[in-house]
mmCIF file of the N, C-alpha and C atoms, coordinates in Angstrom:
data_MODEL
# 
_entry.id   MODEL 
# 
loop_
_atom_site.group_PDB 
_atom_site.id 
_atom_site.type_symbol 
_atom_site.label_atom_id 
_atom_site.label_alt_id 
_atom_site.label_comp_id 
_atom_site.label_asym_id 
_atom_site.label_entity_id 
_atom_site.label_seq_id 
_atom_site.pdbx_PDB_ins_code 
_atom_site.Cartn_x 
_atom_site.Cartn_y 
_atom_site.Cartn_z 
_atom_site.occupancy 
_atom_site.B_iso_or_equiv 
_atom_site.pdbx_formal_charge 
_atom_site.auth_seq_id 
_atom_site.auth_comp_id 
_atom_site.auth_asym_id 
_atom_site.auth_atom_id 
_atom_site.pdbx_PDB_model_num 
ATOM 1   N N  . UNK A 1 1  ? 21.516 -317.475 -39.973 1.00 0.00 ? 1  UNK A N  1 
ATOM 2   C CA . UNK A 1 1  ? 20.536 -318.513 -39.714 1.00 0.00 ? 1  UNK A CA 1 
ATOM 3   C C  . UNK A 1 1  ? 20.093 -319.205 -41.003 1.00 0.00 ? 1  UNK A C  1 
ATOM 4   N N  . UNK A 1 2  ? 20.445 -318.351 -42.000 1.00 0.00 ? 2  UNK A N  1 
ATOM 5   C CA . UNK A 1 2  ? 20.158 -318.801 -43.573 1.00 0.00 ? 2  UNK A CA 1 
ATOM 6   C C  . UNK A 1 2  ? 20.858 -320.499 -43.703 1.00 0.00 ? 2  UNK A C  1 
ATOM 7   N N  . UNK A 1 3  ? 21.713 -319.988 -43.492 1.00 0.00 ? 3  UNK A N  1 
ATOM 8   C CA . UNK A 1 3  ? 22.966 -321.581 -43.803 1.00 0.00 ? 3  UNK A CA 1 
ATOM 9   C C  . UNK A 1 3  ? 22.171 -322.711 -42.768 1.00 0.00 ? 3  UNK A C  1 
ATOM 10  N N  . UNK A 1 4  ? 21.787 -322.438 -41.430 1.00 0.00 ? 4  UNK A N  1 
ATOM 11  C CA . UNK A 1 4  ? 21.020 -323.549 -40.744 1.00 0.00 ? 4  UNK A CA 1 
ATOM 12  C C  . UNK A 1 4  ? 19.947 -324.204 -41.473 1.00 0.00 ? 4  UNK A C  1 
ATOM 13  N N  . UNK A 1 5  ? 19.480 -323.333 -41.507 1.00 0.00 ? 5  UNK A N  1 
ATOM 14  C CA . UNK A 1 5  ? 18.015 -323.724 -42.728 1.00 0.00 ? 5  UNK A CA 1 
ATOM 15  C C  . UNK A 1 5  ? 18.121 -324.198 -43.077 1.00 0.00 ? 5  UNK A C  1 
ATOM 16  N N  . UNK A 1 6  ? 18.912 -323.774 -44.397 1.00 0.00 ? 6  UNK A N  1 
ATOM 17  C CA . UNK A 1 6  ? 19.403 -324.788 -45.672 1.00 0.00 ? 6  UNK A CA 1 
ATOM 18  C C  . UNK A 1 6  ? 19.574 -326.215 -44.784 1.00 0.00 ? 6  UNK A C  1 
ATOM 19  N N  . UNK A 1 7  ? 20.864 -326.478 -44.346 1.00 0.00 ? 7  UNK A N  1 
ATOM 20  C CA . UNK A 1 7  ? 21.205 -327.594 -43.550 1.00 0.00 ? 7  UNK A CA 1 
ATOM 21  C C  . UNK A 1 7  ? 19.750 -328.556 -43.134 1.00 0.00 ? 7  UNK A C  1 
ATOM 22  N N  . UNK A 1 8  ? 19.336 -327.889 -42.483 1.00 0.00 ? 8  UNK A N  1 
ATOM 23  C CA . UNK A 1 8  ? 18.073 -328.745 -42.118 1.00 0.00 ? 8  UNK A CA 1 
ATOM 24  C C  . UNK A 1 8  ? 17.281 -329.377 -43.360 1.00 0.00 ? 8  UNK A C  1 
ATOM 25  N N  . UNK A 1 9  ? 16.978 -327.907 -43.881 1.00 0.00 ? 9  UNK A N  1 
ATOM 26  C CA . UNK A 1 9  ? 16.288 -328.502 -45.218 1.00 0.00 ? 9  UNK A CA 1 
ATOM 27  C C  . UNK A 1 9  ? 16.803 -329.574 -46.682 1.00 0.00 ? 9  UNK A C  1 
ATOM 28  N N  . UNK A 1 10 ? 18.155 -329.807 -46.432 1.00 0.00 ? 10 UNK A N  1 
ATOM 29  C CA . UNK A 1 10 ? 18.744 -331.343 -46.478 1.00 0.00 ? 10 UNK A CA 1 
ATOM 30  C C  . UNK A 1 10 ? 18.900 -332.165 -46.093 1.00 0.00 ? 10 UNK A C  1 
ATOM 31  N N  . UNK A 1 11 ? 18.606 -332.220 -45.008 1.00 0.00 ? 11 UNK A N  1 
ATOM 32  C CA . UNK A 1 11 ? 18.095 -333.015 -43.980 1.00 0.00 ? 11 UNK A CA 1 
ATOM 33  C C  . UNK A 1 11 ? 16.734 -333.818 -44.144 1.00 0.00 ? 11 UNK A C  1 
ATOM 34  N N  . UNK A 1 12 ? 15.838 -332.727 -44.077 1.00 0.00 ? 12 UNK A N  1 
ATOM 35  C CA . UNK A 1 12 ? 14.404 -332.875 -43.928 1.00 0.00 ? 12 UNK A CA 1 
ATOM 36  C C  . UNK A 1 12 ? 13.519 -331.729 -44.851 1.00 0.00 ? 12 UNK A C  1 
ATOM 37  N N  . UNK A 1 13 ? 13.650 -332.051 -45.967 1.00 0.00 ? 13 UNK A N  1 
ATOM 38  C CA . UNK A 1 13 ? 13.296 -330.814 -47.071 1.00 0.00 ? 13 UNK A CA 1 
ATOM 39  C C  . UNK A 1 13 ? 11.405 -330.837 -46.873 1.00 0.00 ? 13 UNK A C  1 
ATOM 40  N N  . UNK A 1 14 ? 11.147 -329.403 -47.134 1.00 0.00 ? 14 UNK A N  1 
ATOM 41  C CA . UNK A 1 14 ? 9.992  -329.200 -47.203 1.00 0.00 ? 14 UNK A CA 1 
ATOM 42  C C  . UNK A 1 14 ? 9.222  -328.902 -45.849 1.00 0.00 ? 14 UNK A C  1 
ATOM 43  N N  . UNK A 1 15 ? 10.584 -328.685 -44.906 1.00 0.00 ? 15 UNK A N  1 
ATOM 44  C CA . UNK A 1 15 ? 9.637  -328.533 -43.346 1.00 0.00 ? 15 UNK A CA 1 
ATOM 45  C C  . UNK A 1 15 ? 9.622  -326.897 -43.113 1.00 0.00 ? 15 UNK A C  1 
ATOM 46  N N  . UNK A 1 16 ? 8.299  -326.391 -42.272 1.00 0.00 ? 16 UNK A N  1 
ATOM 47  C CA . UNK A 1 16 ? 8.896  -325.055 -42.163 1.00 0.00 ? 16 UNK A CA 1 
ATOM 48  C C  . UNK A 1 16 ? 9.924  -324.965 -40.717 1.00 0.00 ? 16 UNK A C  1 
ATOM 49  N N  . UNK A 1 17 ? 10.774 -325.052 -40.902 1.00 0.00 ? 17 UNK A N  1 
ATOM 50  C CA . UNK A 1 17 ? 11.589 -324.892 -39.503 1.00 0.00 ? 17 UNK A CA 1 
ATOM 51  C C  . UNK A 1 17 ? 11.796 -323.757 -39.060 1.00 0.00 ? 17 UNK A C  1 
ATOM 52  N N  . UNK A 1 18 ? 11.288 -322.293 -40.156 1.00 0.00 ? 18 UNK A N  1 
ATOM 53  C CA . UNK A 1 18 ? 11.410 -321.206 -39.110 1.00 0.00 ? 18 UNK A CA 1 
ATOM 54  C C  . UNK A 1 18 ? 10.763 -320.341 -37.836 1.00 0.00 ? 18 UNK A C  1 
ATOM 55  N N  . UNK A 1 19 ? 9.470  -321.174 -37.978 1.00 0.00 ? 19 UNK A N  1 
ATOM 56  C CA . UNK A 1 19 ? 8.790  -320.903 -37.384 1.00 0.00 ? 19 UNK A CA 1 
ATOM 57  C C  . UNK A 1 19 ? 8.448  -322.192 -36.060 1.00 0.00 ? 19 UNK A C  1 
ATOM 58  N N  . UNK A 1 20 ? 9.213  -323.371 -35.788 1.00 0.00 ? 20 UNK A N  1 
ATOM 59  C CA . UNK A 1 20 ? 8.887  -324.208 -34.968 1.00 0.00 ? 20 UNK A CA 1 
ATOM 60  C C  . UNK A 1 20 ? 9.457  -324.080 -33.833 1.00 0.00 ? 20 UNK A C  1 
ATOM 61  N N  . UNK A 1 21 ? 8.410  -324.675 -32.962 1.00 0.00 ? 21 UNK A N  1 
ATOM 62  C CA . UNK A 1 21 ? 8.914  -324.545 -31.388 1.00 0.00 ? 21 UNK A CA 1 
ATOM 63  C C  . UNK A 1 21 ? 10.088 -325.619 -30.886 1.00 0.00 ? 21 UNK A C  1 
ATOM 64  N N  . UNK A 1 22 ? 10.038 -326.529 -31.386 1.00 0.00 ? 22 UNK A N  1 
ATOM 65  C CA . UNK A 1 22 ? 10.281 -327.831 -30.997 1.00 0.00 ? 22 UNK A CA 1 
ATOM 66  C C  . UNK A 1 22 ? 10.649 -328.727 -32.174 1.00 0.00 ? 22 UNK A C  1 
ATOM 67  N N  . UNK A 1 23 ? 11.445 -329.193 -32.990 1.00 0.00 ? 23 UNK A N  1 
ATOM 68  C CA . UNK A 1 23 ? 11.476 -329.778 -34.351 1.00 0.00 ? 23 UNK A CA 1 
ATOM 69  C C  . UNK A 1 23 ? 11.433 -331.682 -33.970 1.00 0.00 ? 23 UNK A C  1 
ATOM 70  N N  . UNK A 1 24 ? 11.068 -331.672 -32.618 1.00 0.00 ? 24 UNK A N  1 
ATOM 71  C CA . UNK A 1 24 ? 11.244 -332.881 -32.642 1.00 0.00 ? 24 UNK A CA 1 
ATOM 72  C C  . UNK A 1 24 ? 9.907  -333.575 -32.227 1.00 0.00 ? 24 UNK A C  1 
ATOM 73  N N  . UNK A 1 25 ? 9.447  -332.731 -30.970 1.00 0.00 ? 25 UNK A N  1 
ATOM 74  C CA . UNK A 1 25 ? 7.578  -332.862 -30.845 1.00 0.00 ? 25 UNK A CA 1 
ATOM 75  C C  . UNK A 1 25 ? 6.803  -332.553 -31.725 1.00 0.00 ? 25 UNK A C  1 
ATOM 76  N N  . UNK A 1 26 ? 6.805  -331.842 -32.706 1.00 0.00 ? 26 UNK A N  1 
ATOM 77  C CA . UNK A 1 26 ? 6.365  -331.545 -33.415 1.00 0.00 ? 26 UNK A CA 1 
ATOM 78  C C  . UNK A 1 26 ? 6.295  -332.246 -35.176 1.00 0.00 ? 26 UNK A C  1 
ATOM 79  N N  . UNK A 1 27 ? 7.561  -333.194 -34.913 1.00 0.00 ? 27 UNK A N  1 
ATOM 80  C CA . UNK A 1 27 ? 8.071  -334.499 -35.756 1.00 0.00 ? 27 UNK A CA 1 
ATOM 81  C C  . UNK A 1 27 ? 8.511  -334.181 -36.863 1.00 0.00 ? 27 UNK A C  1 
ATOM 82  N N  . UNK A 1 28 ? 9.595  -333.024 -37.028 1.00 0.00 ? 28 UNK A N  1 
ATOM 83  C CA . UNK A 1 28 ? 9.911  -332.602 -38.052 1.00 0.00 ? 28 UNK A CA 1 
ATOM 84  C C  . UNK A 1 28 ? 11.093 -333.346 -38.345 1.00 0.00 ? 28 UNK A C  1 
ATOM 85  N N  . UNK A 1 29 ? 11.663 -333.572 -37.121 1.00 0.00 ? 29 UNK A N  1 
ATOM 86  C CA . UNK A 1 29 ? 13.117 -334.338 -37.333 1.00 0.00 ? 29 UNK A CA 1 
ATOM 87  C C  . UNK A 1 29 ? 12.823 -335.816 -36.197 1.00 0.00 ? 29 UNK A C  1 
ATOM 88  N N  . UNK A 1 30 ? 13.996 -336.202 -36.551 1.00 0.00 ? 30 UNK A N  1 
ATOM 89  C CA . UNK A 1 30 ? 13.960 -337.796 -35.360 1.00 0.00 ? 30 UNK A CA 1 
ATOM 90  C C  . UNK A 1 30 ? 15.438 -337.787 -34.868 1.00 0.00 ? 30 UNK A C  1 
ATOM 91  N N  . UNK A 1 31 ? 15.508 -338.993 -34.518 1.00 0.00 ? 31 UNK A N  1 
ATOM 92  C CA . UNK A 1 31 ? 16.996 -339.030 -33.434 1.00 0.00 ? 31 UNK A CA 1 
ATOM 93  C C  . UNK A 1 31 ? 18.056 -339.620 -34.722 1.00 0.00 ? 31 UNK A C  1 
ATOM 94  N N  . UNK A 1 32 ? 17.746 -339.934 -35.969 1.00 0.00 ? 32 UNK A N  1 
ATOM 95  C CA . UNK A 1 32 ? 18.335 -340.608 -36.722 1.00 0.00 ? 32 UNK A CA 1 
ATOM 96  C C  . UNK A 1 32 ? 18.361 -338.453 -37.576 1.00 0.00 ? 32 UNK A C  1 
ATOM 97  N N  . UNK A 1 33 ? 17.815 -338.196 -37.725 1.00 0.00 ? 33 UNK A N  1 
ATOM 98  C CA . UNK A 1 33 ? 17.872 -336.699 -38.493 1.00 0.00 ? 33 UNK A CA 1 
ATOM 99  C C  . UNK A 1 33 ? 19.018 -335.718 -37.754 1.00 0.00 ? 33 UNK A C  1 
ATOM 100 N N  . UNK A 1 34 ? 19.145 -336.150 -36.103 1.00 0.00 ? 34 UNK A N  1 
ATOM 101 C CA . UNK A 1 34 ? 19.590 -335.571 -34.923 1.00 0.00 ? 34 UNK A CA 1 
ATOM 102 C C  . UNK A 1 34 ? 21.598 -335.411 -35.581 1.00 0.00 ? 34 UNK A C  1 
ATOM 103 N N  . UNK A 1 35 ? 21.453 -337.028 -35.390 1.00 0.00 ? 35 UNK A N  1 
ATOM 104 C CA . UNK A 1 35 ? 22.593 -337.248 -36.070 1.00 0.00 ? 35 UNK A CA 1 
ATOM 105 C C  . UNK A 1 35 ? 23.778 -336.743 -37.436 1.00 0.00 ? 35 UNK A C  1 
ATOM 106 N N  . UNK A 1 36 ? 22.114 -336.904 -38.381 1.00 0.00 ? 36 UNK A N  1 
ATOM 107 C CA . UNK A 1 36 ? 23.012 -336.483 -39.605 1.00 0.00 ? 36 UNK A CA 1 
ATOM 108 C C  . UNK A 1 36 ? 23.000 -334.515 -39.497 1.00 0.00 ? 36 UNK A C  1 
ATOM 109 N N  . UNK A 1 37 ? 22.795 -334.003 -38.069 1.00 0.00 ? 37 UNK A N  1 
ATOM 110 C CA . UNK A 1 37 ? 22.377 -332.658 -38.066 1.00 0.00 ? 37 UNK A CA 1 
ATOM 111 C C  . UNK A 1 37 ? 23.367 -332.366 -37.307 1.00 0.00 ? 37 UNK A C  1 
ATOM 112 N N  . UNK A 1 38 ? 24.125 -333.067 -36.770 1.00 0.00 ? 38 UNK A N  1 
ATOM 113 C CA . UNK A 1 38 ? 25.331 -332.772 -35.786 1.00 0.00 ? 38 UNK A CA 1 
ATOM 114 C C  . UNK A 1 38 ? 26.361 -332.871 -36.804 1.00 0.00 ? 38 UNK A C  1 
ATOM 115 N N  . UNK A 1 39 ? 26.636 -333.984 -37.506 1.00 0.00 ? 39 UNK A N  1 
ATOM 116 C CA . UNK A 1 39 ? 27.480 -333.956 -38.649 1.00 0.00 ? 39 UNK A CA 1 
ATOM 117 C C  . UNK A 1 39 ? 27.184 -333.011 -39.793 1.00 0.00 ? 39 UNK A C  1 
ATOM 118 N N  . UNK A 1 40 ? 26.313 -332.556 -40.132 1.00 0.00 ? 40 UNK A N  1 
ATOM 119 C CA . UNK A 1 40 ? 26.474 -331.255 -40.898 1.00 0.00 ? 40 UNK A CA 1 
ATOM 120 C C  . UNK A 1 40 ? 26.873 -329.747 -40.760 1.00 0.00 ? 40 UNK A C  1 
ATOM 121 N N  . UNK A 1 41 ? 26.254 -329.970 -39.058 1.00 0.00 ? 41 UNK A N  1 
ATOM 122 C CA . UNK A 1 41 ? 27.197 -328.606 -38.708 1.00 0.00 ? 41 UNK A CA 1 
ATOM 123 C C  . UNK A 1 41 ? 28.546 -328.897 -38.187 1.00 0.00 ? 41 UNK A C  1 
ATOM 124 N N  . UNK A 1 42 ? 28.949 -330.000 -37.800 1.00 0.00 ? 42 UNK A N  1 
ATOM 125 C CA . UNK A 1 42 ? 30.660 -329.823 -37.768 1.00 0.00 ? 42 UNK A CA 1 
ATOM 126 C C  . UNK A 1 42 ? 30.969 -329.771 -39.211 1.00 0.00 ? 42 UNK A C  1 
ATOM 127 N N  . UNK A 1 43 ? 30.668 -330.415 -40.184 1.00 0.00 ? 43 UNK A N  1 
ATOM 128 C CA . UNK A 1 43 ? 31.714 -330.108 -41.228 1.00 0.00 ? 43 UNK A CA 1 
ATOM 129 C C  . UNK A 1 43 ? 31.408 -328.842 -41.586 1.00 0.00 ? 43 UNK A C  1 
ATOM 130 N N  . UNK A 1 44 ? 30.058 -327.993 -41.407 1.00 0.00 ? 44 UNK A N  1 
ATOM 131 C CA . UNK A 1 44 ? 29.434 -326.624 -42.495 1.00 0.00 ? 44 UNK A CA 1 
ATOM 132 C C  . UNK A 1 44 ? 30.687 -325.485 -41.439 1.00 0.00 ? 44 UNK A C  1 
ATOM 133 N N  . UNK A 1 45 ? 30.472 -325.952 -40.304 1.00 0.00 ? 45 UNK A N  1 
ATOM 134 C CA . UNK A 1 45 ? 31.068 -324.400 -39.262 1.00 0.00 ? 45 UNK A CA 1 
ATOM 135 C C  . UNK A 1 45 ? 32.802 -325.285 -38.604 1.00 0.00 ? 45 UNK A C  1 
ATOM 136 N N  . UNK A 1 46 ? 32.860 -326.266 -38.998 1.00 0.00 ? 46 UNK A N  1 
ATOM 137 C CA . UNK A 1 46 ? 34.222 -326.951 -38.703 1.00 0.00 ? 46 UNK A CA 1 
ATOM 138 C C  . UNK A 1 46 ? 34.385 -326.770 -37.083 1.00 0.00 ? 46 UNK A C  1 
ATOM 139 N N  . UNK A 1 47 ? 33.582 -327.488 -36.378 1.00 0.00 ? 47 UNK A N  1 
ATOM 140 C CA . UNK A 1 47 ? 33.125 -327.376 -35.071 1.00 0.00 ? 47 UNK A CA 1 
ATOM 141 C C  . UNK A 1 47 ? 33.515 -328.995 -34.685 1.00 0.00 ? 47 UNK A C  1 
ATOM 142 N N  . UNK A 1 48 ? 33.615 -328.723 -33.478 1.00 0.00 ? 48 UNK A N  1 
ATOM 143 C CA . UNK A 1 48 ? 33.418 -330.717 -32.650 1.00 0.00 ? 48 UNK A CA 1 
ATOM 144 C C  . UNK A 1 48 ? 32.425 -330.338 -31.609 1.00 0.00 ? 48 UNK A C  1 
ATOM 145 N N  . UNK A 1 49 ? 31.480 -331.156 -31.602 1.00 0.00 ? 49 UNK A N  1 
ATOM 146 C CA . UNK A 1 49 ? 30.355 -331.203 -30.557 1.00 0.00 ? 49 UNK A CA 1 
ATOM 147 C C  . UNK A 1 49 ? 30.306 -332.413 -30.441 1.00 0.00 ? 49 UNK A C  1 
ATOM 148 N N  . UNK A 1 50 ? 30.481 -332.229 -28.752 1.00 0.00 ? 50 UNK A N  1 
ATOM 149 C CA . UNK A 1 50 ? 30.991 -333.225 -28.317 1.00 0.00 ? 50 UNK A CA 1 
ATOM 150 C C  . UNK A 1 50 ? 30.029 -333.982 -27.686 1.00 0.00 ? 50 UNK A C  1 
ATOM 151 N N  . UNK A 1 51 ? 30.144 -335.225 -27.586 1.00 0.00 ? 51 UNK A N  1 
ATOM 152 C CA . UNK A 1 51 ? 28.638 -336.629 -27.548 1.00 0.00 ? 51 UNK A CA 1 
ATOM 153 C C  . UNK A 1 51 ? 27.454 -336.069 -26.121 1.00 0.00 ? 51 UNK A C  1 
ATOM 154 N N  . UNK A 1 52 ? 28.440 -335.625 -25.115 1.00 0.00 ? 52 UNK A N  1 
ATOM 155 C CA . UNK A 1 52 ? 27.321 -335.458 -24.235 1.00 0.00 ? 52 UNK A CA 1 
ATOM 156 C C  . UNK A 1 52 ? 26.617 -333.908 -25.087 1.00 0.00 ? 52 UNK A C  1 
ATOM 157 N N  . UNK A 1 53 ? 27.050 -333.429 -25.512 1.00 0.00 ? 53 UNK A N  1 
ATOM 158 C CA . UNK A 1 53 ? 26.457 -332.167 -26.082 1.00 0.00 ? 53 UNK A CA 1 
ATOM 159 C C  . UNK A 1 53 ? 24.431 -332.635 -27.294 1.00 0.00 ? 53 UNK A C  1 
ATOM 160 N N  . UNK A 1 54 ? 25.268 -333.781 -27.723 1.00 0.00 ? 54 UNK A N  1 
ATOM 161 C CA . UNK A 1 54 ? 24.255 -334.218 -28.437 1.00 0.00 ? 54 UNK A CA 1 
ATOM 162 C C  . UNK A 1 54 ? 23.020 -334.546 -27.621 1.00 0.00 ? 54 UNK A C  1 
ATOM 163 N N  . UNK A 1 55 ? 22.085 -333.957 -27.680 1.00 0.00 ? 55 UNK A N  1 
ATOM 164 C CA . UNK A 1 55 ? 20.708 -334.363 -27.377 1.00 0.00 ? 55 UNK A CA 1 
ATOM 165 C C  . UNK A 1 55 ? 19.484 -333.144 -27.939 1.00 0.00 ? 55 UNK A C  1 
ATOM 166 N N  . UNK A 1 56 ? 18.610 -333.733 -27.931 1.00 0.00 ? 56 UNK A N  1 
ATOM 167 C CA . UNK A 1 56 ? 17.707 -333.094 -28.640 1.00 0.00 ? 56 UNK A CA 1 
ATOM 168 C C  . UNK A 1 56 ? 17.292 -331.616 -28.272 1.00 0.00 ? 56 UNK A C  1 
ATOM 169 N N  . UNK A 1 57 ? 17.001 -331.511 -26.744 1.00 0.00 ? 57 UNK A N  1 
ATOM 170 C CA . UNK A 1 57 ? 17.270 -330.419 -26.654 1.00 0.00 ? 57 UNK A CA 1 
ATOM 171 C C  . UNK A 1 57 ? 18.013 -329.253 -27.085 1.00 0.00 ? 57 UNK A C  1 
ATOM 172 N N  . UNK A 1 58 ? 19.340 -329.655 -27.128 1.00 0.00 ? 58 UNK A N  1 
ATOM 173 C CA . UNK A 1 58 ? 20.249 -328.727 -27.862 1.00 0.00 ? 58 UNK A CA 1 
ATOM 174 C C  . UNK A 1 58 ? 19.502 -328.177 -29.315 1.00 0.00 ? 58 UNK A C  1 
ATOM 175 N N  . UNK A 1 59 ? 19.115 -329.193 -30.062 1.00 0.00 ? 59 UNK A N  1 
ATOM 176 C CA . UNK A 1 59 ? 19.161 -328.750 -31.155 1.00 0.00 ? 59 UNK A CA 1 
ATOM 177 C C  . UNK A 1 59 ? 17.414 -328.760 -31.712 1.00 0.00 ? 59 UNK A C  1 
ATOM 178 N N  . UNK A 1 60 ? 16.594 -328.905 -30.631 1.00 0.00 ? 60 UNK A N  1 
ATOM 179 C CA . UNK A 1 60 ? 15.508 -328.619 -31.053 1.00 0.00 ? 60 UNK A CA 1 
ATOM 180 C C  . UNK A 1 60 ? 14.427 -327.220 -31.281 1.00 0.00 ? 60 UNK A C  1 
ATOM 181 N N  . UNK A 1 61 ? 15.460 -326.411 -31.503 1.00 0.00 ? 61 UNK A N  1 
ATOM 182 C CA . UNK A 1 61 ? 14.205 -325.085 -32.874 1.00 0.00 ? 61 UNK A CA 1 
ATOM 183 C C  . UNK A 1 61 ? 15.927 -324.420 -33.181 1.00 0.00 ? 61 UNK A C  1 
ATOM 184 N N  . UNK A 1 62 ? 15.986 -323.286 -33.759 1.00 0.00 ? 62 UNK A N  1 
ATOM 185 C CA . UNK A 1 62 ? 16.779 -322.374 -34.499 1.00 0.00 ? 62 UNK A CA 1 
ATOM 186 C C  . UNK A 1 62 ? 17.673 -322.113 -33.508 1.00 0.00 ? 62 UNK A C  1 
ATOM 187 N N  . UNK A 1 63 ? 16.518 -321.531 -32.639 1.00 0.00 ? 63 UNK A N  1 
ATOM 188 C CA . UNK A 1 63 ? 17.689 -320.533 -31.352 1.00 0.00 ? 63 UNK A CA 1 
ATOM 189 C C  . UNK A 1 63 ? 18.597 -321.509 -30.498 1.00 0.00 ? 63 UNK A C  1 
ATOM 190 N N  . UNK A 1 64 ? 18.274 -322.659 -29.704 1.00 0.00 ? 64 UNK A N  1 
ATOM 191 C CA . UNK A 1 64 ? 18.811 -324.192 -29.577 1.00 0.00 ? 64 UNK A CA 1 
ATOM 192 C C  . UNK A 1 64 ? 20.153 -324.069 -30.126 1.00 0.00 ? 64 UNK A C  1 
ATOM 193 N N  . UNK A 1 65 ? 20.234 -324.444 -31.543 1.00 0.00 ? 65 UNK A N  1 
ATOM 194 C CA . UNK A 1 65 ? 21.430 -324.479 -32.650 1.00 0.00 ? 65 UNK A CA 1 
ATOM 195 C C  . UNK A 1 65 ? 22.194 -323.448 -32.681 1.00 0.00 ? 65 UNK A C  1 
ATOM 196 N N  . UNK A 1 66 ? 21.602 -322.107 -32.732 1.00 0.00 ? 66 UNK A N  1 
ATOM 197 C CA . UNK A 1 66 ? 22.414 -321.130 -32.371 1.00 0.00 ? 66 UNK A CA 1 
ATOM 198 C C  . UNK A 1 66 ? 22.682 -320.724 -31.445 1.00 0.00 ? 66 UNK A C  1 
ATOM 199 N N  . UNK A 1 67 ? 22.321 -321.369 -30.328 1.00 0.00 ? 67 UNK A N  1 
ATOM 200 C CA . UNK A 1 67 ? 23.409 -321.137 -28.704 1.00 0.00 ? 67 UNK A CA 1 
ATOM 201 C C  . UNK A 1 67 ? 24.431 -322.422 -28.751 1.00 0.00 ? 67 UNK A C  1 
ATOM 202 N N  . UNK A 1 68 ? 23.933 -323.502 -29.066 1.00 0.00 ? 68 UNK A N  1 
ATOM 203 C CA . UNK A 1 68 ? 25.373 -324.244 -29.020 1.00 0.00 ? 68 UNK A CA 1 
ATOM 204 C C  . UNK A 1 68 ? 26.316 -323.945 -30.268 1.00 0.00 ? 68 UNK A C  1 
ATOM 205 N N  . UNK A 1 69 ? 25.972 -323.660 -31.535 1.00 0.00 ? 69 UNK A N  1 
ATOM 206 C CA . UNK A 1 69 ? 27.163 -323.032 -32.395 1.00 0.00 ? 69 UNK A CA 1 
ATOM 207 C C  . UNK A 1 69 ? 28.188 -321.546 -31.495 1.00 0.00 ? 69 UNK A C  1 
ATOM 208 N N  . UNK A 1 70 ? 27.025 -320.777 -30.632 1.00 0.00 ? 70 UNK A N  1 
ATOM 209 C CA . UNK A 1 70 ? 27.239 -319.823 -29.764 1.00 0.00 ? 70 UNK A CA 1 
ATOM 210 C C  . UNK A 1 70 ? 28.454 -320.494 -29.290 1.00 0.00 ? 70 UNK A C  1 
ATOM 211 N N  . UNK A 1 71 ? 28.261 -320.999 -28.410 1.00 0.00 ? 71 UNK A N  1 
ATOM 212 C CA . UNK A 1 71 ? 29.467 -322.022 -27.100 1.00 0.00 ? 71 UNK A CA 1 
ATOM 213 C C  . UNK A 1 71 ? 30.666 -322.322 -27.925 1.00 0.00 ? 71 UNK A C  1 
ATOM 214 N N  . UNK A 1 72 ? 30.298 -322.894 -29.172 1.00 0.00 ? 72 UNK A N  1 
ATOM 215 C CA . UNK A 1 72 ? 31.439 -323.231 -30.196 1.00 0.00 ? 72 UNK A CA 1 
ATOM 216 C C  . UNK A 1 72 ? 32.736 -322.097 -30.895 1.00 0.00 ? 72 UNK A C  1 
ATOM 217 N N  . UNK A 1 73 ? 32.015 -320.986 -30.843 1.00 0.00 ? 73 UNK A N  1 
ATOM 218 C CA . UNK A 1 73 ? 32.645 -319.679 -31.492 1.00 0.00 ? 73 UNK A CA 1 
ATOM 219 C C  . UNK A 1 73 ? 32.062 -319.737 -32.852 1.00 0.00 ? 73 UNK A C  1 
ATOM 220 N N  . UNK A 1 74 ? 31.080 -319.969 -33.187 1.00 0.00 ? 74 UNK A N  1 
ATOM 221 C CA . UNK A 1 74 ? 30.340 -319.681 -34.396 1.00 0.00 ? 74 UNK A CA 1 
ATOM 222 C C  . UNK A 1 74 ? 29.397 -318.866 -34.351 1.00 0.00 ? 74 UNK A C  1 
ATOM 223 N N  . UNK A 1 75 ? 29.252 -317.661 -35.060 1.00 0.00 ? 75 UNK A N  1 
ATOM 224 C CA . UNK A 1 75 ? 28.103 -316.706 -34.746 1.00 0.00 ? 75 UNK A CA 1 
ATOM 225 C C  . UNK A 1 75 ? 27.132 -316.826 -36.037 1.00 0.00 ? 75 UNK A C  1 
ATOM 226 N N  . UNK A 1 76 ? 25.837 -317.088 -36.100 1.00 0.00 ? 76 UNK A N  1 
ATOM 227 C CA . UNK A 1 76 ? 25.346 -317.160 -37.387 1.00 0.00 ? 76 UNK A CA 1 
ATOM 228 C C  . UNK A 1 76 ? 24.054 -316.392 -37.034 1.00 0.00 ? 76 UNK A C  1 
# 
C-alpha cells in the first residue's frame, strides 16, 4: 500500500490519504487527479484499466484501489 501512497502523494502531495474515507468528498483529489491516478498505476503495476472501470468510486480511499489492482492480478 506503500507504493499507492507514494503515487497519490505525486499526485496530490501533502494529503493524508491513509486515513480517508472518500478522497474525492472529502476533496483530496478531482476528476482531473482521477486521471493522472489511473495512468500512474498502469504504468507503476503495468496494468490496463479499462474506461468503464474508471470512475471514482473505484478509486476513492486505499481499499477501492486495492480491489481493482485486486481484479487486475496485482497484490499490494
Amino acid at each position: 500500500m506503500e507504493e499507492v501512497i507514494a503515487i497519490l502523494n505525486e499526485i496530490r502531495p501533502a494529503q493524508n490519504f491513509s486515513n480517508a474515507e472518500n478522497f474525492f468528498d472529502q476533496g483530496m483529489l478531482d476528476s482531473l487527479d482521477l486521471t493522472a491516478l489511473v495512468a500512474a498505476l498502469e504504468t507503476h503495476y503495468d496494468v490496463f484499466i479499462d474506461v468503464d472501470e474508471i470512475a471514482p468510486d473505484n478509486f476513492s480511499n486505499l481499499l477501492a484501489i486495492k480491489a481493482i489492482l485486486a481484479r487486475k492480478g496485482v497484490s499490494v
